[in-house]
FIDRENPA-827326 format. One record per residue (C-alpha): residue number from 1; residue in one letter; x, y, z. Coordinates in pm, whole numbers, always signed. Layout:
BEGIN
NUM; A; X; Y; Z .
...
//
This chain:
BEGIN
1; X; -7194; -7342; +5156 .
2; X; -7295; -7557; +4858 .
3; X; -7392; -7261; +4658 .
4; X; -7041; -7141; +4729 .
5; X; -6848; -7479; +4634 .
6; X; -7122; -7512; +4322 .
7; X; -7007; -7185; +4211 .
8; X; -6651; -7287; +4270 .
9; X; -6676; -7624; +4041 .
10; X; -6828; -7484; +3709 .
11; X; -6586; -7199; +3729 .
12; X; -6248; -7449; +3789 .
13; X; -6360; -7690; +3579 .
14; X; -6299; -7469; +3240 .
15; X; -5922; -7368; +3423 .
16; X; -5709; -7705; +3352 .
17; X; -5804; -7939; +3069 .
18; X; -5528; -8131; +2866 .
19; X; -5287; -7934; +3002 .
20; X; -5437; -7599; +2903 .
21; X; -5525; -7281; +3124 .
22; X; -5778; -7096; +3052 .
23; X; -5791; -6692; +3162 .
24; X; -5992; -6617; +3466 .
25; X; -6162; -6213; +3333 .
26; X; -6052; -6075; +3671 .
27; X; -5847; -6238; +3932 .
28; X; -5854; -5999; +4159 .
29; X; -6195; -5952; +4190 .
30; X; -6287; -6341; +4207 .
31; X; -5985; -6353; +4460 .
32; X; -6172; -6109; +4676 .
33; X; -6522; -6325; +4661 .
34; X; -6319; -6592; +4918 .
35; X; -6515; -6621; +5244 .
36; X; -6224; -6551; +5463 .
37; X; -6095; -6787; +5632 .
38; X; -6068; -7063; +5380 .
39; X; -6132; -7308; +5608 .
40; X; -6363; -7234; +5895 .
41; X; -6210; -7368; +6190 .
42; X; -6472; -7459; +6445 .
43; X; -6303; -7570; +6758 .
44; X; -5924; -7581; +6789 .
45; X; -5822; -7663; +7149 .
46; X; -5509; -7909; +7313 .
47; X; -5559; -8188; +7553 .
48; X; -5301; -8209; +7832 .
49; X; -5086; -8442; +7692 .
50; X; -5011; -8226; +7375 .
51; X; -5248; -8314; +7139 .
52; X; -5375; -8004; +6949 .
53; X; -5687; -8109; +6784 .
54; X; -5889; -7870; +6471 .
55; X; -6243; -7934; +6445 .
56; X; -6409; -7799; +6073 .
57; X; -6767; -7877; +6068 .
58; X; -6930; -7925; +5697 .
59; X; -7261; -8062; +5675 .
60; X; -7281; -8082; +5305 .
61; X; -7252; -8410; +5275 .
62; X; -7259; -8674; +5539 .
63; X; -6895; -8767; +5542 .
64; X; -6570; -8703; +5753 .
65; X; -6255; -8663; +5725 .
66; X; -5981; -8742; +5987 .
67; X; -5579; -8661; +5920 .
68; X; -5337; -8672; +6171 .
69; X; -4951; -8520; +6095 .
70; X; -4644; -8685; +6291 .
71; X; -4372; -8420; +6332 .
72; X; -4110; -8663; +6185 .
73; X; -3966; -8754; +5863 .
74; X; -3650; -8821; +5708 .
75; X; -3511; -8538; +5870 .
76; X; -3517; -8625; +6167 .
77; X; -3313; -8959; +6142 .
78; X; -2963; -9028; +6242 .
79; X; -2678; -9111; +6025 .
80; X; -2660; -9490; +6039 .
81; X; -3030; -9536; +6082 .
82; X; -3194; -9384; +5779 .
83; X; -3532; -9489; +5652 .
84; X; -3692; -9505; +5990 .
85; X; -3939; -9265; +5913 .
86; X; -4083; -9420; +5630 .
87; X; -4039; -9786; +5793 .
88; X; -4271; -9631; +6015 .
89; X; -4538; -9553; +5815 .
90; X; -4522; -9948; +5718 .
91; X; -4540; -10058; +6092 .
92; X; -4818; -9869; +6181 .
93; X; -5043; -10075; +6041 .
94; X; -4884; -10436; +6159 .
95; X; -5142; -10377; +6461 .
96; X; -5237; -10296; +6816 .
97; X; -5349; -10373; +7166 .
98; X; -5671; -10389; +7017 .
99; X; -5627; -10424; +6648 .
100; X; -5479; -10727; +6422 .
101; X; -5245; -10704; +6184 .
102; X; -5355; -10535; +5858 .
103; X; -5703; -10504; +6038 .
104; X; -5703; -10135; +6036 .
105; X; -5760; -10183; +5627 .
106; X; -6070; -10376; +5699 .
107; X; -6212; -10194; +5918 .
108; X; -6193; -9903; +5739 .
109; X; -6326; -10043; +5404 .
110; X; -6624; -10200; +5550 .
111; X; -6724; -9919; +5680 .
112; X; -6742; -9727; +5314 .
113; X; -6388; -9578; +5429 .
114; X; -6080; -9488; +5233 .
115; X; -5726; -9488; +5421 .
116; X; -5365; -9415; +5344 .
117; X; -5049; -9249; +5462 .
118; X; -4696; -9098; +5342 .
119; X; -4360; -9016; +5472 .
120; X; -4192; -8695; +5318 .
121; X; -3872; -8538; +5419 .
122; X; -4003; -8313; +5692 .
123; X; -4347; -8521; +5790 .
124; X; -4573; -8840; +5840 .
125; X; -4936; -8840; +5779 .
126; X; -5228; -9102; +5793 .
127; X; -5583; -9050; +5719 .
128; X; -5900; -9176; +5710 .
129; X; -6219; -9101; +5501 .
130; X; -6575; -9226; +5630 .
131; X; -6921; -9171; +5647 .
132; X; -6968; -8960; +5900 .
133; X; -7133; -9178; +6131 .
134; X; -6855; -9392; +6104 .
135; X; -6561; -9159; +6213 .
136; X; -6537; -9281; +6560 .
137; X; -6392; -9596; +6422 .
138; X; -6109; -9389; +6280 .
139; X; -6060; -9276; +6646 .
140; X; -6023; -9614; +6817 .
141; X; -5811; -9733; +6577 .
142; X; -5575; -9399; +6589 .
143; X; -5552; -9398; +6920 .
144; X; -5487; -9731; +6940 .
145; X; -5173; -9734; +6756 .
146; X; -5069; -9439; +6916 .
147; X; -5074; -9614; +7258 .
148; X; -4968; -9946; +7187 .
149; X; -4836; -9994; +6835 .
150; X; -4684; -10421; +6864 .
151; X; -4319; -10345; +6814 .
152; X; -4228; -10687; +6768 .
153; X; -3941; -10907; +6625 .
154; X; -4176; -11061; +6373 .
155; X; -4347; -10760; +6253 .
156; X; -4026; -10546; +6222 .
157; X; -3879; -10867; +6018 .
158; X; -4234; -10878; +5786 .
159; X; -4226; -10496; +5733 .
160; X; -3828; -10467; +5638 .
161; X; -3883; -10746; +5399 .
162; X; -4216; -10516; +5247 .
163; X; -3985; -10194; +5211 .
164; X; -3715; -10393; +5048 .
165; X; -3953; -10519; +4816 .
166; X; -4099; -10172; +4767 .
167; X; -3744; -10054; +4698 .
168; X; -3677; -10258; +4457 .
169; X; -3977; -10240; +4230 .
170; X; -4037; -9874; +4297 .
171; X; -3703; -9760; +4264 .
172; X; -3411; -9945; +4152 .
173; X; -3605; -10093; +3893 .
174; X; -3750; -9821; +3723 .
175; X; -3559; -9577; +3490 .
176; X; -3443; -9236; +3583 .
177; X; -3561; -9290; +3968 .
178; X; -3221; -9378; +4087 .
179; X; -3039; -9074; +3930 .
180; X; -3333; -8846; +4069 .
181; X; -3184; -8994; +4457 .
182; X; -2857; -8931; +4310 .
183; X; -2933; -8575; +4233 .
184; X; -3102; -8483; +4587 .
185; X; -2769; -8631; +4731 .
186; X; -2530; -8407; +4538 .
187; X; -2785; -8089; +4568 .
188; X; -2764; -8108; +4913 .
189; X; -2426; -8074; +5166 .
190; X; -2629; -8125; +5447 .
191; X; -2723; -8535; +5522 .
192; X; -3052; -8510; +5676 .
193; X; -3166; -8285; +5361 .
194; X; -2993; -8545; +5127 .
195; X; -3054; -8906; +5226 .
196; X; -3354; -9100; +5059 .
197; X; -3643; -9082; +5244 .
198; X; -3659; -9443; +5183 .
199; X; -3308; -9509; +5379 .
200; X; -3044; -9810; +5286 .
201; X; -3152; -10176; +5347 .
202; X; -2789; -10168; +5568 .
203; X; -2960; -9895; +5823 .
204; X; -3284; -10068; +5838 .
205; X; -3074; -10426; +5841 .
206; X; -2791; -10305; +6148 .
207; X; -3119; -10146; +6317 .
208; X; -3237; -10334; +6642 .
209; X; -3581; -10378; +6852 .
210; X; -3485; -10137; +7121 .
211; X; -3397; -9890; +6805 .
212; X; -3744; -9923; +6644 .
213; X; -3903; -9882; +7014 .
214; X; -3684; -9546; +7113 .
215; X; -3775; -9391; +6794 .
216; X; -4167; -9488; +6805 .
217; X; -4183; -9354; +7175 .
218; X; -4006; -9037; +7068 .
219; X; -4191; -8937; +6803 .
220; X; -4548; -9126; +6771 .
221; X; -4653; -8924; +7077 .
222; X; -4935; -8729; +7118 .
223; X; -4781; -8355; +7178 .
224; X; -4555; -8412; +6847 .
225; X; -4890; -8462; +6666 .
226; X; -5182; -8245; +6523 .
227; X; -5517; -8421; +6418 .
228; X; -5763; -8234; +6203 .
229; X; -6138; -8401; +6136 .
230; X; -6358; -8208; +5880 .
231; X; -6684; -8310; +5772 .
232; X; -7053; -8385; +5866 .
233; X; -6936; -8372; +6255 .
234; X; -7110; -8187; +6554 .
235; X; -6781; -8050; +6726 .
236; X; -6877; -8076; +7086 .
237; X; -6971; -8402; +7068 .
238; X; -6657; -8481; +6861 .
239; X; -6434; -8286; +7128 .
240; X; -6615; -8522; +7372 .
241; X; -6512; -8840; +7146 .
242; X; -6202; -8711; +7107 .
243; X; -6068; -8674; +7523 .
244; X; -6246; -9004; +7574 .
245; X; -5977; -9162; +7299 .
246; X; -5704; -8996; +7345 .
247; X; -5661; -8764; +7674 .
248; X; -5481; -9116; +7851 .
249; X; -5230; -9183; +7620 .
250; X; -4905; -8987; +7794 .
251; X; -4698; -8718; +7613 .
252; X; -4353; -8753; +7579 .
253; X; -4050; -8522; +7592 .
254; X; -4038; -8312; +7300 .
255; X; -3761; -8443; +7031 .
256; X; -3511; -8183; +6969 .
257; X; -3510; -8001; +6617 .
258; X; -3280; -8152; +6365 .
259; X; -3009; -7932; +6189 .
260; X; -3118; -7844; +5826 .
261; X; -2879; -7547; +5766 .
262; X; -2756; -7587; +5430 .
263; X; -2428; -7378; +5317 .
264; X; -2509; -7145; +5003 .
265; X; -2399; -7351; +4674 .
266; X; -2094; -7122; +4497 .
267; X; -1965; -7372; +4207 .
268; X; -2195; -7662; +3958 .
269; X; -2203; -7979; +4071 .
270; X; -2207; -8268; +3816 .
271; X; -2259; -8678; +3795 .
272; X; -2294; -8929; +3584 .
273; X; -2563; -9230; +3637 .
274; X; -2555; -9510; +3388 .
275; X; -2896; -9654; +3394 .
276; X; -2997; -10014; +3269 .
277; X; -3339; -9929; +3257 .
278; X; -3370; -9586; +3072 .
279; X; -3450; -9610; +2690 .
280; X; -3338; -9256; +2617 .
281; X; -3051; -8994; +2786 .
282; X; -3170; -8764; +3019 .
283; X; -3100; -8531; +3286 .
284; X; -3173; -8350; +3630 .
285; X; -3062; -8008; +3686 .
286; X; -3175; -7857; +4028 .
287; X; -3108; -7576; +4184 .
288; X; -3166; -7515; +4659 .
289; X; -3452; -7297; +4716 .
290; X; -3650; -7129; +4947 .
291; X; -3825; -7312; +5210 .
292; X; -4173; -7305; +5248 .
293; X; -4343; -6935; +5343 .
294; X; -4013; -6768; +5260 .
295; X; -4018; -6452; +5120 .
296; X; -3895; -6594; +4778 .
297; X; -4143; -6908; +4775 .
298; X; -4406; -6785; +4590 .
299; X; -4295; -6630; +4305 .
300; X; -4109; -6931; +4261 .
301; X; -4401; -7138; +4301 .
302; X; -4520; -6884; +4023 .
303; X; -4212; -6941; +3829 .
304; X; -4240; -7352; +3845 .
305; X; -4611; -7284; +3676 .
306; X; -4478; -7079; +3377 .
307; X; -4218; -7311; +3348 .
308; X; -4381; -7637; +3354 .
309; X; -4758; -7631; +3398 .
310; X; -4897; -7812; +3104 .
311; X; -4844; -7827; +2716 .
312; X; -4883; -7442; +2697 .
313; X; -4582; -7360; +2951 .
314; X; -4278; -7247; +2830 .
315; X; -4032; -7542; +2855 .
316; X; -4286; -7730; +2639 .
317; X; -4341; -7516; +2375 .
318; X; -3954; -7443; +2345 .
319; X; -3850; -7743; +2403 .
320; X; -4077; -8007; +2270 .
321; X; -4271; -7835; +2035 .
322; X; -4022; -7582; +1892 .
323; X; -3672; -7667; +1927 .
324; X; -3776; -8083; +1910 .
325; X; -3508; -8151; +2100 .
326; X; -3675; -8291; +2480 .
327; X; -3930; -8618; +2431 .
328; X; -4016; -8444; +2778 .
329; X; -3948; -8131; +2957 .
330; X; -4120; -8106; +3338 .
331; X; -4002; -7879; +3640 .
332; X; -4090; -7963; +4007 .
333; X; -4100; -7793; +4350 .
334; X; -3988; -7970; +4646 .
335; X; -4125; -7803; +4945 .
336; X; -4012; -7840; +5268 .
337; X; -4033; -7665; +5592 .
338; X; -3627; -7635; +5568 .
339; X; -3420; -7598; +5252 .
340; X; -3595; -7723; +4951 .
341; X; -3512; -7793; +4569 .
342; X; -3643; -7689; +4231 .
343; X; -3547; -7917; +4027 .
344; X; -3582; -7972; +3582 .
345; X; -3629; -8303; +3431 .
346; X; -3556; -8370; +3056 .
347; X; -3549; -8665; +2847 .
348; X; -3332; -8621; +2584 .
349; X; -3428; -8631; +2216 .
350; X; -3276; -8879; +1972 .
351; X; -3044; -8694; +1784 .
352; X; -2917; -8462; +2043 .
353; X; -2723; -8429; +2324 .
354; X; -2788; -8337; +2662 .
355; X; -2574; -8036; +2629 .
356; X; -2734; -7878; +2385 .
357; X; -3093; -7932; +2517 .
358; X; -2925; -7719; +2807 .
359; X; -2885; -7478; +2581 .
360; X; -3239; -7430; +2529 .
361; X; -3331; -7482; +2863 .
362; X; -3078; -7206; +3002 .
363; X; -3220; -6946; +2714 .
364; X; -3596; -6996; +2851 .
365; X; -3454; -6925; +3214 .
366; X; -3239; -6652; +3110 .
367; X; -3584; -6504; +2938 .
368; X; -3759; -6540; +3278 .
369; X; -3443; -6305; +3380 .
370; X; -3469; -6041; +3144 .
371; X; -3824; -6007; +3041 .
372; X; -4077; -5936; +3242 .
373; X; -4375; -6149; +3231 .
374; X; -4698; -6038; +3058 .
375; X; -4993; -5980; +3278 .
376; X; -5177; -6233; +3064 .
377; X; -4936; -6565; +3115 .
378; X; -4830; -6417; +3510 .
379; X; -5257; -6418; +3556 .
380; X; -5295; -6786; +3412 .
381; X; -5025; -6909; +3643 .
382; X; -5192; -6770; +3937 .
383; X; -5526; -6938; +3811 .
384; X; -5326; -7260; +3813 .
385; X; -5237; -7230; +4174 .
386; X; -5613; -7149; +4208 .
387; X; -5711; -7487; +4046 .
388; X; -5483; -7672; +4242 .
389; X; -5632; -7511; +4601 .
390; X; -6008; -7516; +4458 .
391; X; -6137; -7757; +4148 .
392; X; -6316; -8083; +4301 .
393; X; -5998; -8267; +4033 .
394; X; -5752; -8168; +4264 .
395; X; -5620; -8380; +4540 .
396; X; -5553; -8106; +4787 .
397; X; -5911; -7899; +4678 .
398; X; -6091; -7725; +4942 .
399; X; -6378; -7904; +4803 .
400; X; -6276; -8205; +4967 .
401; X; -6304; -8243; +5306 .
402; X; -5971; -8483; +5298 .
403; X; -5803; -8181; +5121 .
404; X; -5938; -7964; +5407 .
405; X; -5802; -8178; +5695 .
406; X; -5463; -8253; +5577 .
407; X; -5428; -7873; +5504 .
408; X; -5544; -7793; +5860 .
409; X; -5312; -8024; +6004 .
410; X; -4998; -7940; +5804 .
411; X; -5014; -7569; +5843 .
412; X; -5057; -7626; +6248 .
413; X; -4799; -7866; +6274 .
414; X; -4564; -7675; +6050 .
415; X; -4657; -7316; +6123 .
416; X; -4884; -7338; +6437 .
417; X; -5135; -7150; +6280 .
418; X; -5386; -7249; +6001 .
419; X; -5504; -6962; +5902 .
420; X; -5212; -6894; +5757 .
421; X; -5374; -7109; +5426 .
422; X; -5529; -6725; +5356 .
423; X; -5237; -6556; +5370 .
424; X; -5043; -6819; +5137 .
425; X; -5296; -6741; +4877 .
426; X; -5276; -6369; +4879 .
427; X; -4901; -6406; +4885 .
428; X; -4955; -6572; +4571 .
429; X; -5191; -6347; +4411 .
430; X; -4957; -6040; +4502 .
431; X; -4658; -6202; +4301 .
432; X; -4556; -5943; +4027 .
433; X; -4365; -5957; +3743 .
434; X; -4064; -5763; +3910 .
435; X; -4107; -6077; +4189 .
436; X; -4092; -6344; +3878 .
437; X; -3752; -6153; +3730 .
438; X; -3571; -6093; +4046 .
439; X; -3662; -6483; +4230 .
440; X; -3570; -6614; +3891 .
441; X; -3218; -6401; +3870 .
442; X; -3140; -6522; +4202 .
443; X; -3239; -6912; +4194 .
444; X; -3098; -6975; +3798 .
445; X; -2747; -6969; +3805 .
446; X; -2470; -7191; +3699 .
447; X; -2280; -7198; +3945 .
448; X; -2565; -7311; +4160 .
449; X; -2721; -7593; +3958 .
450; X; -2692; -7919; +4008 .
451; X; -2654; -8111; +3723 .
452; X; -2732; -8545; +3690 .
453; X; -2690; -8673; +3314 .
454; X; -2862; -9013; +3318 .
455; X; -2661; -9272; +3011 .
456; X; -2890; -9555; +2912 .
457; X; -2655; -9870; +2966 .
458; X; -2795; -10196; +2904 .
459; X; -2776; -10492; +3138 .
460; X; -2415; -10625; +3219 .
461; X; -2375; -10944; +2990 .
462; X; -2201; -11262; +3194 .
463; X; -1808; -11285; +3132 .
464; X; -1717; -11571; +2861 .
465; X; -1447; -11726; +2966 .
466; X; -1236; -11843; +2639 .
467; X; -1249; -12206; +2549 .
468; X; -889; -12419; +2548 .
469; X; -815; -12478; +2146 .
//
């Protein structure tokens, strides 16, 4: 297993550097050297209450990894009470039964841990990194806030204060950010696609205890979980540590699916955002697109990389090193489990106007269209979804046993089936140059794109009120 991941590191570590690719001499064939399945899954089993549990043992190096996925995100809020999902993700650590406020932090880093979590459209995750011999203490303090997370006046006052705070410097504060929540809310018909993760401070604000309790019992429950622990672990004797946590804390019935159906987009949509913190015009231009493990996901995935990945992609070179006319050019993939958005992000050159930097950025998706990609720039975009699965840089690398554990979790709690991590890859590798034409033709028209300008304004100056002569 070392030799394998030693192997893995020299080769990814010549892929990405300054925003380069370099040419792998045969993908297929290094494609083919994967030990199938990418993630040896050692025990998987569910305890009664629901929660389905992935054991990956690793005894490279003596740490563990522990990352549990909540089936809930923005999604799954109701108009009039947006941003619980991420006010969530704040609460969980105001303490437990057991555990004092902000005490799961300490714990964790005294130990030689690492923690975090993150809300997303379609899902909530928290994890923990330890020494191995520490990763019970992950499971206590898991557990514990799954059974008795303090719900309290106080805390829920404290925390909405936090995410206002967060708003404010994070978001409204900070140029072009606004206009990108803008954008999602035009791109999408359908509110529990569009709203801001983040929700209004007039939700959160109108929101009571009881509302805060209903949604924690509903969907902080074991059976609408999945935890995954990777590392330097015996899996029996984790199992064991595992029922002794967790097999009391009851289940819950299960929430009902929310309704992501978005209507197919047959005319441009267009805003203006002034903006008193940009120092240059720019602009969003998005377009829906597939969800993920669609048929149509990975070519576009494919497409995003020839688009976007680094100074040799094609919007850069066109746009910021040959036309001159985009200070920067970068293209995105928002992946969800339901409709999702590919969206373009330019600043605006002095001496132009957004409209004609859509020119150029039109011609290089026209190109993308019409021409069919060479072998040689289709092959380094498939080594750059390589890098991104494998070098030791990446956050989500198999090298990792974090990045192994949240990619467990996810794809079982999305998909119900990890394995399905191998098949995403091949998917990827099979993407031809017919795919790239025909996703592209489909996904790049006008009269599906979304288009945000973003106009610099500068702060509003107080009224003077004219003085009596």
């Amino acid at each position: 297993m070392m030799m394998k991941k030693t192997k893995l590191s020299l080769l990814f570590a010549s892929f990405v550097l300054a925003g380069t690719c370099l040419i792998s001499p045969d993908i297929a064939s290094f494609a083919a050297e994967f030990k199938s399945p990418l993630i040896p899954v050692t025990k998987d089993f569910k305890l009664p209450n629901g929660l389905r549990v992935i054991l990956s043992e690793d005894h490279s190096t003596p740490v563990a990894a522990l990352a549990i996925v909540y089936d809930v995100g923005a999604r799954n809020e109701k108009k009039g009470r947006s941003g619980f999902a991420h006010f969530f993700e704040h609460m969980m650590f105001e303490g437990s039964e057991n555990v004092g406020k902000t005490e799961h932090f300490k714990y964790i880093e005294s130990a030689g841990g690492s923690l975090n979590a993150s809300t997303h459209p379609d899902f909530t995750n928290y994890f923990e990194k330890l020494p191995s011999n520490q990763i019970e203490l992950a499971l206590w303090l898991e557990s514990d806030r799954m059974r008795s997370l303090k719900v309290t006046p106080e805390n829920f006052e404290n925390q909405l204060q936090t995410v206002k705070e967060e708003k404010r410097s994070r978001i409204d504060n900070q140029p072009y950010v606004p206009a990108s929540i803008k954008m999602e809310e035009l791109l999408f018909d359908n509110w529990a696609n569009a709203h801001p993760t983040i929700g209004t401070f007039e939700d959160l604000e109108a929101s009571t205890i009881d509302d805060i309790k209903s949604f924690f019992r509903t969907y902080y429950a074991p059976n609408n979980a999945v935890m995954a622990i990777v590392g330097d672990i015996d899996a029996n004797e984790m199992e064991k540590l595992v029922r002794k946590y967790f097999a009391s804390i009851p289940s819950q019935p299960i929430p009902a699916k929310p309704d992501v159906a978005e209507p197919a987009q047959t005319k441009e949509k267009y805003l203006k955002v002034p903006d008193q913190h940009a120092k240059a015009p720019a602009f969003w231009m998005s377009w829906k697109a597939p969800a993920r493990r669609e048929p149509d996901y990975y070519a576009l995935g494919i497409i995003q990389k020839l688009l976007s990945a680094g100074e040799s992609s094609r919007l850069f070179q066109r746009m910021v090193k040959g036309d001159q006319n985009a200070l920067k050019v970068d293209v995105g993939y928002d992946e969800r489990r339901g409709p999702s958005a590919l969206e373009s992000f330019v600043v605006v050159k002095p001496g132009f106007t957004p409209e004609q930097v859509r020119e150029s950025l039109w011609s290089e998706l026209e190109k993308l269209k019409t021409t069919p990609v060479s072998d040689q720039e289709l092959e380094k975009a498939k080594n750059q979804i390589l890098h991104d699965l494998f070098a030791s840089s990446s956050y989500e690398s198999l090298q990792r046993s974090l990045g192994r554990a949240e990619l467990l979790a996810e794809y079982a709690c999305f998909f119900g089936d990890p394995s399905l991590i191998d098949k995403d890859l091949e998917a990827y590798l099979k993407v031809s140059p017919a795919d790239v034409q025909r996703v592209a033709g489909k996904i790049f028209t006008k009269s599906g794109a979304t288009i945000v300008d973003v106009e610099p304004q500068g702060p509003e100056k107080p009224k003077q009120t004219a003085k009596a002569q």
